[in-house]
C-alpha positions as CSV (number, residue, x, y, z in Angstrom):
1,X,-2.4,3.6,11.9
2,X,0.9,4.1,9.9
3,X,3.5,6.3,10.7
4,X,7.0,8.1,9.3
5,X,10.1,5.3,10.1
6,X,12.1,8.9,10.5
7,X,10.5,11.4,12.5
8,X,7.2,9.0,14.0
9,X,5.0,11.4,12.6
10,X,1.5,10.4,12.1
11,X,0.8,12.9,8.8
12,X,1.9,10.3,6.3
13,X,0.1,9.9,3.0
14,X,0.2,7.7,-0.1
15,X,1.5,9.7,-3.7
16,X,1.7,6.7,-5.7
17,X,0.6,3.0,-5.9
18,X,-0.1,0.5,-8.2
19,X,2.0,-2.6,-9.5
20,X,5.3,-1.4,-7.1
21,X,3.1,-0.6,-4.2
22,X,2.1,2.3,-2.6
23,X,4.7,4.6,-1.8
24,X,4.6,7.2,0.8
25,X,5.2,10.8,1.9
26,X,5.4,12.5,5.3
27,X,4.2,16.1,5.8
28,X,6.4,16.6,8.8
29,X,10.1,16.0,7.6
30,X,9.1,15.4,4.0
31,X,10.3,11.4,3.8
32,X,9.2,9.4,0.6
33,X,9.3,5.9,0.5
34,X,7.0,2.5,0.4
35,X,8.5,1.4,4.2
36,X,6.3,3.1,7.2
37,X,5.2,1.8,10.3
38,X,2.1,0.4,11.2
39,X,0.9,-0.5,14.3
40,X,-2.6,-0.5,15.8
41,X,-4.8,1.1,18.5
42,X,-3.4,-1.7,21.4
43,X,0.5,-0.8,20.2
44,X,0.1,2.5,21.5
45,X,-0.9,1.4,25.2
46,X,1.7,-1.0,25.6
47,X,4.7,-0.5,27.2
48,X,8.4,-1.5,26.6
49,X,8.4,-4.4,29.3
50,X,5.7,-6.0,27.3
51,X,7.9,-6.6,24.1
């Protein structure tokens, strides 16, 4: 699951790809760029103390 690095939002889609990479852009705040965050189902659950 992949997610905006500026607002967390979850709407993120790919516009581009190819030799560069993909590159991305959030519905929410409108960010575009190749750097989002992905974490999985089992990121979600954990809390801070477990870092």
């Amino acid at each position: 699951m992949i997610h905006c690095p500026v607002c967390k939002s979850r709407e993120v889609y790919p516009v581009a790809g190819g030799y560069i990479g993909q590159v991305y852009r959030c519905k929410r705040c409108g960010y575009v760029g190749s750097l989002v965050v992905d974490c999985g189902e089992d990121d979600k659950n954990r809390d801070d103390s477990d870092r």
